[in-house]
ZAMARGU-4260 file (C-alpha; in steps of 0.2 Angstrom, whole numbers, plus 5000, padded with zeros to 4 digits):
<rodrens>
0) 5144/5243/5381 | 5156/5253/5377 | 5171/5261/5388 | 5182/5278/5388 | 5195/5281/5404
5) 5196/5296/5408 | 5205/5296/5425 | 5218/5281/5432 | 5227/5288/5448 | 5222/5286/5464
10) 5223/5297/5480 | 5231/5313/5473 | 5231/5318/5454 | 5248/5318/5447 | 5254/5326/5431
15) 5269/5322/5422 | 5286/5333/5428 | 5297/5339/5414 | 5309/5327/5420 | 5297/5313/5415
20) 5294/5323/5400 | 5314/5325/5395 | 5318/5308/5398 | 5302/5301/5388 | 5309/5311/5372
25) 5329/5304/5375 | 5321/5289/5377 | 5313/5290/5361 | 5326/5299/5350 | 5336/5287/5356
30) 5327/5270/5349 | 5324/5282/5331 | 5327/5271/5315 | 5334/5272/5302 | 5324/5287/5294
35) 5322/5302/5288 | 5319/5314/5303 | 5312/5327/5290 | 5301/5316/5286 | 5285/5317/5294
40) 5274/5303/5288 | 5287/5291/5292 | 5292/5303/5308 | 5272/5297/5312 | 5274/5280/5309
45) 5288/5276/5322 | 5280/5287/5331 | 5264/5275/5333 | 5277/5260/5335 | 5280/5267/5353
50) 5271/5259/5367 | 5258/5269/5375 | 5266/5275/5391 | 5282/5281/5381 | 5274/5291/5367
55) 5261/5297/5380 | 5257/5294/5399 | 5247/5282/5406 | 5239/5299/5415 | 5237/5309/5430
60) 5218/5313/5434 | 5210/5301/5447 | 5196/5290/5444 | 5182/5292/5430 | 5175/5280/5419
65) 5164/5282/5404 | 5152/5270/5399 | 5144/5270/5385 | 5128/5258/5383 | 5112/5262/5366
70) 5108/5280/5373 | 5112/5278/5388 | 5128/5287/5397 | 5135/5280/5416 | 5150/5288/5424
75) 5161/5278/5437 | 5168/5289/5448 | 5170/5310/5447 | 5190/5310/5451 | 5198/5325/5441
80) 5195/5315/5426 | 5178/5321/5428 | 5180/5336/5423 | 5189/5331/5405 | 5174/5322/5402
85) 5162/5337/5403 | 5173/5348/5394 | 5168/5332/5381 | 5151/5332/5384 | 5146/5351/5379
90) 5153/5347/5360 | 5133/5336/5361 | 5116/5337/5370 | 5124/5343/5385 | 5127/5361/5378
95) 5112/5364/5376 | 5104/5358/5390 | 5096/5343/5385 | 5111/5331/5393 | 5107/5316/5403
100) 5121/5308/5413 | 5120/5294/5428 | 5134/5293/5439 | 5140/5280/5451 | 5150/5285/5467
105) 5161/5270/5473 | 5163/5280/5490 | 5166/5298/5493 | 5187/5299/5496 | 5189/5316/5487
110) 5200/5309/5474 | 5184/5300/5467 | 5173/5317/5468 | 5186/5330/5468 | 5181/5334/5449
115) 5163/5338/5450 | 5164/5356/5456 | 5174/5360/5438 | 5161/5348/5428 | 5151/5364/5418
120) 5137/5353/5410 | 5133/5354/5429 | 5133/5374/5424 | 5118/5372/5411 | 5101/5372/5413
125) 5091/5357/5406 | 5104/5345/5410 | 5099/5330/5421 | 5113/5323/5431 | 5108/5306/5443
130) 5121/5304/5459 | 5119/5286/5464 | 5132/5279/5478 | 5129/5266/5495 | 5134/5279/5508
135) 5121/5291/5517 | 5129/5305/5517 | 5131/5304/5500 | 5124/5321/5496 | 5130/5328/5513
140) 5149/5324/5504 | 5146/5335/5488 | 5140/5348/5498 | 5154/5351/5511 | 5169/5350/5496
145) 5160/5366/5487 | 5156/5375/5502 | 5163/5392/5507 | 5179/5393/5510 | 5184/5377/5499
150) 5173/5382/5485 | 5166/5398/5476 | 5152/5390/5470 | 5141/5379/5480 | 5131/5363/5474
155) 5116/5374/5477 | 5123/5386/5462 | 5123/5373/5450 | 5108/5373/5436 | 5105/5359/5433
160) 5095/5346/5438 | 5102/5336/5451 | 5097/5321/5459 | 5105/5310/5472 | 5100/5292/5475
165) 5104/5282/5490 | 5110/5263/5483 | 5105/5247/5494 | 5120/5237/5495 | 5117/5220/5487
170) 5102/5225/5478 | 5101/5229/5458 | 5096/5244/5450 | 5091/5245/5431 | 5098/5262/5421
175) 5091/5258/5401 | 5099/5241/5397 | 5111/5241/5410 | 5108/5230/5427 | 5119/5236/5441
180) 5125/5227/5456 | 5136/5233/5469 | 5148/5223/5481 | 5156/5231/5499 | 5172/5231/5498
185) 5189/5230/5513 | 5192/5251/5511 | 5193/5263/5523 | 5175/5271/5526 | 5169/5258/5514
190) 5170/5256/5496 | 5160/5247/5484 | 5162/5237/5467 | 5151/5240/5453 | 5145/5224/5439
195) 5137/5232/5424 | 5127/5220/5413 | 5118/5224/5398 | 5116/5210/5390 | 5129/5210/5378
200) 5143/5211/5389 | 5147/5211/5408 | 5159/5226/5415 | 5168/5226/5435 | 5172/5239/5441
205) 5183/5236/5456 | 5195/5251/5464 | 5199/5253/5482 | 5198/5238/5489 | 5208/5228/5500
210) 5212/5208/5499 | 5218/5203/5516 | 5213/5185/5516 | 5220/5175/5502 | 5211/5160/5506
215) 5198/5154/5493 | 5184/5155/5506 | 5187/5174/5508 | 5191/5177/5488 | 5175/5167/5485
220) 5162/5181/5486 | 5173/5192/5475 | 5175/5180/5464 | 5158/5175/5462 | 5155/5196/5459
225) 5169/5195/5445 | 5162/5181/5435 | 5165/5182/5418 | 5168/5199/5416 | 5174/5205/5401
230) 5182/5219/5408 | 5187/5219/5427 | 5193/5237/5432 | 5205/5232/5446 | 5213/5242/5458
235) 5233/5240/5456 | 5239/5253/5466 | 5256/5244/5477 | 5264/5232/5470 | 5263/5215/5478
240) 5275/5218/5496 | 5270/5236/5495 | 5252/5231/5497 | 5256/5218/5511 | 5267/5234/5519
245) 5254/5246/5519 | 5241/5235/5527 | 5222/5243/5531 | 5227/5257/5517 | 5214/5249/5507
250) 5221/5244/5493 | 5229/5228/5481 | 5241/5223/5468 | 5242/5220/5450 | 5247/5201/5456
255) 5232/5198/5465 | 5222/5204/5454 | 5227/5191/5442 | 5222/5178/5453 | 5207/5184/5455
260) 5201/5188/5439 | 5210/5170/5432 | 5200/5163/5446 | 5184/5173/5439 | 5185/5168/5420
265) 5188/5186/5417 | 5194/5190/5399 | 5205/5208/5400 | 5212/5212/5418 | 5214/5233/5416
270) 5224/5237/5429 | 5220/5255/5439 | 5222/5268/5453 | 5238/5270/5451 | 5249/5278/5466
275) 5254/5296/5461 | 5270/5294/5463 | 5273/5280/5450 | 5280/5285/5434 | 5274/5275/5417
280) 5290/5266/5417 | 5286/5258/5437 | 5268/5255/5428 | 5276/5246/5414 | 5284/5236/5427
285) 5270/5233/5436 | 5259/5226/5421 | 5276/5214/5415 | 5278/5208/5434 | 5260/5202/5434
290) 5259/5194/5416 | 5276/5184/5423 | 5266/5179/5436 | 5253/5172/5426 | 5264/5163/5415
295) 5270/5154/5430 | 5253/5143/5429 | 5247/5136/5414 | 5235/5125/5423 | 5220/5139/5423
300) 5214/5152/5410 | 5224/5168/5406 | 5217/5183/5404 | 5223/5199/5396 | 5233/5211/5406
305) 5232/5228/5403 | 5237/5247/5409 | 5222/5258/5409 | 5229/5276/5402 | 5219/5290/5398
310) 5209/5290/5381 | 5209/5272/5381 | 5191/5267/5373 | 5186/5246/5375 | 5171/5241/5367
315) 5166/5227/5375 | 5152/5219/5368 | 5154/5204/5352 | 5153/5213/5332 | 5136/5211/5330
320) 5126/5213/5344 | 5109/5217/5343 | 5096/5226/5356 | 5078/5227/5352 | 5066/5237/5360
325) 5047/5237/5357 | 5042/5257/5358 | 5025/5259/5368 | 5008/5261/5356 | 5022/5257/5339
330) 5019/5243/5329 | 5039/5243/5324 | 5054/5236/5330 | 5069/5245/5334 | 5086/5234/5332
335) 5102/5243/5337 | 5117/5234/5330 | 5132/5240/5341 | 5150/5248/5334 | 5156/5238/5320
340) 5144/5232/5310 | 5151/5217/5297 | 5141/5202/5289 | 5141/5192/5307 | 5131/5209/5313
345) 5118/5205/5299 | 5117/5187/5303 | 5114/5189/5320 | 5101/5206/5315 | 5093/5193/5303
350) 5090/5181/5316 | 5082/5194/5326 | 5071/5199/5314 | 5066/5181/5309 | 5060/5179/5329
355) 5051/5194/5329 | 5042/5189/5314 | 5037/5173/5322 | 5033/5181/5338 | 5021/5194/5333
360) 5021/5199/5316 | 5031/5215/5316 | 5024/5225/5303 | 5039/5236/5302 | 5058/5235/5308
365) 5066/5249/5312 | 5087/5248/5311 | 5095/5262/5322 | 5112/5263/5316 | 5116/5278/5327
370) 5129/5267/5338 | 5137/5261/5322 | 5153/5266/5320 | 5160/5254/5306 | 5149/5248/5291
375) 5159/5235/5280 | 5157/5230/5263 | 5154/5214/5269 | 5139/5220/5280 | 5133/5233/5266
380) 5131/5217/5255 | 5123/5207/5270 | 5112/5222/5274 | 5107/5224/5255 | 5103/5205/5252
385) 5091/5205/5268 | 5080/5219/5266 | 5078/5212/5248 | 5075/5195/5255 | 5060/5205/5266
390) 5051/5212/5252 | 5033/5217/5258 | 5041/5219/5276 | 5047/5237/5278 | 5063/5238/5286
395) 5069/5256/5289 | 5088/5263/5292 | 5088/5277/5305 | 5101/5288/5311 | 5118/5282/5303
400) 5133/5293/5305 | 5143/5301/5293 | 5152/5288/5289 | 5141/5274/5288 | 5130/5285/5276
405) 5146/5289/5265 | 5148/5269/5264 | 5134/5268/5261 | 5131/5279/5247 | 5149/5274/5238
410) 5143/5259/5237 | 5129/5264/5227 | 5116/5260/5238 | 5109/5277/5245 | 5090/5275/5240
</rodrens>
């Protein structure tokens, strides 16, 4: 899986004040080097020496997720974010109608489906947009926020295809490769926590929630849900005695999300749903208060801490995953490598291949390189040497990118 934020406050969106704006340049121009300022390659240099809440914003949409697993495309949450995304999405399928997006509601506070009247693949027929979320009145909800006089434009008005499913809380639900599971969690008019798994890699997604009871008993079922994520979305929106101030607000803290993701085994803590009236430097403080805090115990596993910002993209699963998919009435394979693909990528492809082989005698192998992003010389060698080592056995590269097909072809290797 692969991940793009697109939304990170919570409650209210919150764009950055020229205030915030001023003081970011001082703060910068102040910390210059020693260099040319007429300079502008070594101008873009510093500038990319910055940390990412001074040279940009951590943001100001509320919550939207993109998730990004083979074909398939899942969206976390329809905050303002939302409607970034689709301004995205028609540069693809999407403008022309033949888009197909799943979209998970974690509950329906307006801040997590506030962007969805201004989302325009919405706008074009042909596209197929699938609403899944726990709450009954889950359709009830998008209807109310775009009727008159709140909205021009009603959810009736809308093109395209639009589906709504109603989620059993507890039970699993399969979109392409990806397993879903959802937990309840402590939030006003309910909230609930996403796991994604898709074989490769393991995602939580876990805002608006509320962590009352510190005792492990209580903490138990959460983190059972966490285990092993390699990402864990977390919802970070008080700091630790706000969070104890503000109590049935339904919200956490950075601190205890360290706990709970230590206690998990989770590998990169992202923390999220900012309050809107944080600036980037009280996020700043708020990510370097919780890693302090984990360094105080040395006894149990650390895990990354990060600030989610806008734009940030996390591809979750290992270099060199492979998914294979048997296409009904085919006698070929397909293998989809995923993002970068380097000589441990053509190993583990080749392994795959050697299985299938012994399983039923493929007669051809189909490599869809479409999700590649990175082909190295170490993997164009690799790649070379095996289908060579498969002479007789066809194995056919579909659908690389630009530039795997430029590697590909420098390295002399285009026929």
């Amino acid at each position: 899986m692969k991940i793009k934020i697109w939304g990170v406050r919570g409650s209210i969106p919150s764009p950055l004040t020229t205030p915030e704006i001023e003081d970011k340049i001082r703060q910068a121009i102040l910390g210059l080097p020693n260099i040319d300022p007429h300079d502008e390659q070594a101008v873009e240099e510093y500038i990319a020496t910055l940390p990412q809440t001074l040279r940009g914003t951590a943001g100001g949409n509320t919550p939207c997720v993109e998730v990004r697993s083979g074909n398939d495309l899942i969206v976390l949450d329809a905050g303002s974010g939302f409607h970034d995304l689709g301004q995205e999405l028609l540069t693809s399928a999407f403008s022309r109608g033949e888009g197909e997006l799943h979209l998970l509601i974690s509950h329906l506070h307006w801040d997590h489906i506030q962007g969805f009247p201004m989302f325009m693949p919405a706008f074009v027929p042909g596209n197929r947009i699938t609403i899944y979320g726990c709450h009954k009145d889950l359709r009830t909800a998008f209807e109310l926020q775009q009727r008159a006089p709140m909205w021009p434009k009603s959810l009736a008005d809308m093109p395209a295809e639009i589906t709504f499913v109603q989620l059993t809380p507890g039970e699993s639900i399969t979109i392409g490769q990806v397993c879903i599971h959802s937990l309840l969690n402590n939030h006003p008019n309910q909230s609930y926590s996403y796991r994604l798994e898709d074989g490769h890699s393991v995602l939580v997604y876990a805002t608006d929630a509320e962590y009352k009871q510190l005792d492990m008993a209580t903490l138990m079922p959460y983190a059972r849900f966490f285990h092993n994520a390699d990402v864990l979305i977390f919802d970070a929106q008080y700091t630790l005695r706000e969070a104890w101030q503000r109590v049935d607000w339904g919200h956490s803290s950075a601190m205890i999300g360290v706990d709970l993701a230590r206690m998990a085994g989770v590998k990169k803590l992202l923390l999220f749903h900012y309050d809107p009236t944080y600036s980037d430097a009280e996020i700043e403080q708020i990510q370097a208060t919780a890693i302090a805090y984990q360094e105080q115990d040395t006894t149990r596993p650390i895990c990354d801490v990060v600030i989610a910002y806008e734009g940030m993209e996390i591809e979750l699963a290992a270099p060199g995953a492979v998914d294979v998919q048997f296409p009904v009435g085919s006698e070929a394979a397909v293998l989809t490598p995923t993002s970068v693909f380097d000589e441990q990528g053509v190993g583990q492809l080749a392994d795959q291949l050697a299985r299938l082989a012994e399983l039923d005698g493929q007669a051809i192998s189909i490599i869809d390189m479409s999700q590649v992003e990175t082909l190295t010389t170490a993997g164009l060698k690799s790649l070379v040497s095996l289908c060579r080592k498969r002479d007789g056995t066809p194995v056919v590269l579909a659908a690389p990118s630009e530039n795997v097909q430029k590697v590909i072809e420098l390295g002399g290797h285009a026929d």
